[in-house]
C-alpha positions, 0 to 999 in steps of 0.5 A, a space after each residue: 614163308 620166312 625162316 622163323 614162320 614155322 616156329 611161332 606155334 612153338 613154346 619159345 620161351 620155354 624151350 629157351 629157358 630149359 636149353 641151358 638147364 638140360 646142357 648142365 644135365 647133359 655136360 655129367 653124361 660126357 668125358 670131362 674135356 668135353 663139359 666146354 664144348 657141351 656148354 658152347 653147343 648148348 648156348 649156340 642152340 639157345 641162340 636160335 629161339 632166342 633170335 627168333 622171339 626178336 624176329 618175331 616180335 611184333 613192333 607194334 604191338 606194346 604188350 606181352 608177347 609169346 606167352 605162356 603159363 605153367 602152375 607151379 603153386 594152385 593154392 596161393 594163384 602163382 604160376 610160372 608165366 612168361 613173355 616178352 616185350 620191346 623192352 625184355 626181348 632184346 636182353 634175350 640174345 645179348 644175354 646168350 651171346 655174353 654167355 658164350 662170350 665168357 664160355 670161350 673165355 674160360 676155354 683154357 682158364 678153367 682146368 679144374 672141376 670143369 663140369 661143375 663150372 660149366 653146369 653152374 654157368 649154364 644154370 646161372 644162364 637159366 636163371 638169368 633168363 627166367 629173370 627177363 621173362 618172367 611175368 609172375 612177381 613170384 616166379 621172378 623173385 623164384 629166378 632172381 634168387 636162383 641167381 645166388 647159389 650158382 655165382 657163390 660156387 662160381 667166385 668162391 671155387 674158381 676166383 683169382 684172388 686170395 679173399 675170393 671166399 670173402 667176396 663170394 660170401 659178401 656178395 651172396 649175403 648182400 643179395 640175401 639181405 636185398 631179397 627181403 624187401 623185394 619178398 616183402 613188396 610181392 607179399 604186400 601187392 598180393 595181399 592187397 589185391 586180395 583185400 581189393 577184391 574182397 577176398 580172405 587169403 589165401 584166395 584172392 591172392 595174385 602175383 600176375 604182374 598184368 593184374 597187379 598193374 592194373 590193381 590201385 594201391 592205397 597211397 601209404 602203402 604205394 610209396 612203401 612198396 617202391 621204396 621196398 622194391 627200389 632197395 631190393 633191386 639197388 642193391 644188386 644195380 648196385 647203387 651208392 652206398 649198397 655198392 660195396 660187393 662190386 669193387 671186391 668181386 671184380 677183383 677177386 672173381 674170376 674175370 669171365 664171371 665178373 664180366 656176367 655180373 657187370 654186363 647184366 645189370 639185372 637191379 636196373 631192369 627190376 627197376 624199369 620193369 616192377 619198382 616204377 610201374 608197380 608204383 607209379 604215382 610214388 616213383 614220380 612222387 619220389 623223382 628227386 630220390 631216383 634222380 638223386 641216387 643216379 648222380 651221387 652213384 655216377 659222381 661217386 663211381 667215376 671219382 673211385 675209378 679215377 683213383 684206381 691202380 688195377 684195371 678190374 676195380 676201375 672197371 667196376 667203378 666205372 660201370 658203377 659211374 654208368 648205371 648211375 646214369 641210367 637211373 637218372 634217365 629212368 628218374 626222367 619219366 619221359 620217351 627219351 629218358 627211358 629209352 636212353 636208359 634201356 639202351 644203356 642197358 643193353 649197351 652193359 652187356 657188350 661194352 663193359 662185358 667185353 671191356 671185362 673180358 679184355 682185363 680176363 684175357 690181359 690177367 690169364 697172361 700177365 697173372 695181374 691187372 695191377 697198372 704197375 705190373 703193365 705198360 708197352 702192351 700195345 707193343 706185343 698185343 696190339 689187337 687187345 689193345 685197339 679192342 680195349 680203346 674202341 670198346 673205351 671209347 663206346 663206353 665214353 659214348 663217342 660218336 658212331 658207337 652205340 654209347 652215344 644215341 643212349 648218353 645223349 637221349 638220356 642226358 637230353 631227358 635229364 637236362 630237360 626234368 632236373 637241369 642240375 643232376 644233369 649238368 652233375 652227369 655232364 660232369 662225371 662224364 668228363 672225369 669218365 674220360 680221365 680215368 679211362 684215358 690215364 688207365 689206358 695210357 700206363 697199362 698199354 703205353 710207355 716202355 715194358 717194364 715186365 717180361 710177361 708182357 714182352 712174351 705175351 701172345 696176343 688175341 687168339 682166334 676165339 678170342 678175336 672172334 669174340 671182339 670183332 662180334 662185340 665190336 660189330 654190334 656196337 657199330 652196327 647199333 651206333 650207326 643205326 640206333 633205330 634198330 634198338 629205338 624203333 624195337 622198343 618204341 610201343 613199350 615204352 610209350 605203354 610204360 609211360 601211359 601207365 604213369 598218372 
């Protein structure tokens, strides 16, 4: 009998959804010094079944597994219904691990109102996960707008910037605004499923994703819900031109919250999972859109970051420049594209999470990620420093990390289905590399121009740990890319089955 045997009769999905919103409960019962080390013991205990959902996922088998349903609202058919598959289990334990990554982060960051932060954490972790496990479209949009209230608090109360207020309220009304389109696509599918079985609303309504996906769509009304759909989740991707609350909330949030906002790319995976298989002849209609948006955010993106003077705001460009490239192996609409793309995905959370989390640690020292107030810092802080090349690297998709499987699958699909937005990738790629290596060399090389640098100390343990786990995993997953290929094979074979 294996270790996790015991727990396949258990609700997994529901203990790990509840985990982190009984830790925001339990963190008020406690002294405040302890909310930190309540957070960290609920995160670690989330950990466990979300292993176990991997462990125990059947390879083979491309549908939902370990699910569950609860009623939520009778009248209108909407339930909370949960379950995983190749291609949402693994965001599973990234998200936890990311999680208690930012945790560890604020340790000593956050003096003020600790409670409140560490419960708003743990209740953004709830949402998120509902996000991933959700297979009810309106329990999904339930969690998707839970998102909202906790990283208002979060960037508004606890931001390093003086405009950390504007930027919360940006953030939160551009994703308020992307909401409306995304509520507009669920009422339209639920509607026409009603009309298709002949039924008068509000019976015959349903928001089942499974039934949903096998329910035809008269063609005018497909193309209008994907196009609904593909601006609800580009704005929260975020896609060229509705970028424009990323550059801000990275430099003025608190970096452990910016490094959840990039890490997670939650607009993607709405677009992998709902916009394309709800719609599926209106997405491969509508390929050169997919496709177009993914280059012109990609060239964008790395041409923005190329010209930034603060380490934060390049990052968010750059992470801007890497999911155009994900949407350009999705527009692909084969294995390797889509398989590119999810690796990706998955990729965000530890790369450019980690990279995030680096600019945090360098800004609670140096009080500024500004590339004039750096310089030398390999020289007092030489293991920050060697983290930040090799998670650069990773991002750059270089050979033995596990950025290069996912780049090359989705550069290989891309060459193959729009041979010009995939030499345009080819392109931003290069100039990826230009503005990561002239970041690199005037934030960490050349004599040290400010005595916080001089006197700064360098990794702490917790903070070690936390990037030699980030570290090991991308070597682990760029060593061996069938660990993550072979998981989510089946699915994405079911996906592209469901493609006319």
């Amino acid at each position: 009998m294996g270790p996790f045997d015991t727990m396949t009769d258990l609700p997994l999905l529901t203990i790990l959804l509840l985990l982190p919103l009984v830790g925001a409960g339990m963190i008020w019962l406690f002294p405040v010094p302890k909310a930190r080390l309540v957070t960290l013991a609920t995160l670690l205990g989330a950990l466990l079944p979300a292993v176990a959902v991997v462990a125990l996922l059947e390879l083979d088998n491309p549908g939902f597994q370990f699910v569950e349903q609860y009623p939520w609202i009778p009248a209108l058919d909407a339930n909370f219904r949960f379950g995983v598959d190749g291609l949402s289990a693994p965001f599973l334990p990234l998200t936890i691990v990311l999680f208690i990554a930012v945790t560890l982060a604020s340790w000593t960051h956050i003096q003020s109102l600790q409670r409140v932060y560490y419960s708003l954490l743990l209740l953004f972790a709830t949402a998120t996960l509902g996000v991933f496990m959700s297979i009810d479209v309106l329990a999904f949009f339930l969690f998707w707008e839970l998102t909202l209230a906790p990283l208002y608090f979060l960037i508004s109360l606890w931001g390093i910037g003086p405009h950390r207020r504007y930027a919360a309220t940006k953030y939160t009304l551009f994703m308020l605004a992307g909401g409306i389109p995304l509520l507009l696509a669920i009422a339209v599918l639920a509607f026409n499923h009603a009309e298709i079985s002949g039924a008068i609303p509000p019976d015959g309504l349903s928001f089942d994703y499974q039934t949903l996906l096998d329910t035809p769509l008269p063609a005018g009304l497909e193309i209008v819900v994907f196009l609904f759909l593909l601006v609800g989740f580009a704005v929260k991707t975020p896609l060229f031109p509705l970028h424009t609350w990323l550059p801000i909330v990275a430099l003025e949030g608190p970096a452990p919250v910016a490094a959840l906002l990039v890490g997670l790319k939650l607009g993607a995976y709405g677009i992998i999972r709902f916009a394309i298989p709800l719609a599926p002849t209106a997405a491969q209609e509508l390929h050169w859109l997919l496709a177009g948006l993914g280059v012109i955010g990609l060239l964008y993106g790395a041409l923005a970051a190329l010209n930034q003077t603060n380490l934060r705001r390049m990052l968010a460009y750059s992470s801007m420049s890497h999911v155009g490239l994900v949407v350009l192996g999705i527009a692909s609409f084969n294995q390797q594209g889509l398989q590119g793309a999810i690796f990706q995905l998955l990729n965000f959370v530890i790369i450019a999470g980690g990279l995030f989390l680096l600019t945090g640690y360098l800004h609670h020292r140096l009080g500024s990620t500004d590339l004039i107030h750096l310089g030398g810092i390999a020289q007092t802080m030489p293991l920050l420093a060697a983290f930040f090349m090799f998670l650069g690297l990773a991002s750059l998709g270089i050979p033995g990390t596990s950025g290069f499987p996912a780049e090359l699958l989705i550069l290989i699909s891309a060459l193959e289905t729009h041979t010009g937005a995939g030499l345009a990738a080819l392109f931003g790629l290069i100039i990826g590399t230009g503005y990561l290596l002239n970041s690199y060399r005037q934030s960490f090389f050349g004599p040290i121009t400010d005595g916080q640098v001089r006197a700064s100390q360098d990794l702490r343990p917790r903070e070690l740990a936390t990037m030699l786990l980030f570290s090991l995993l991308v070597l682990v997953f760029g060593l061996f890319p069938g660990l993550v290929l072979d998981f989510m094979h089946a699915t994405t074979e079911l996906w592209l089955m469901r493609l006319p």
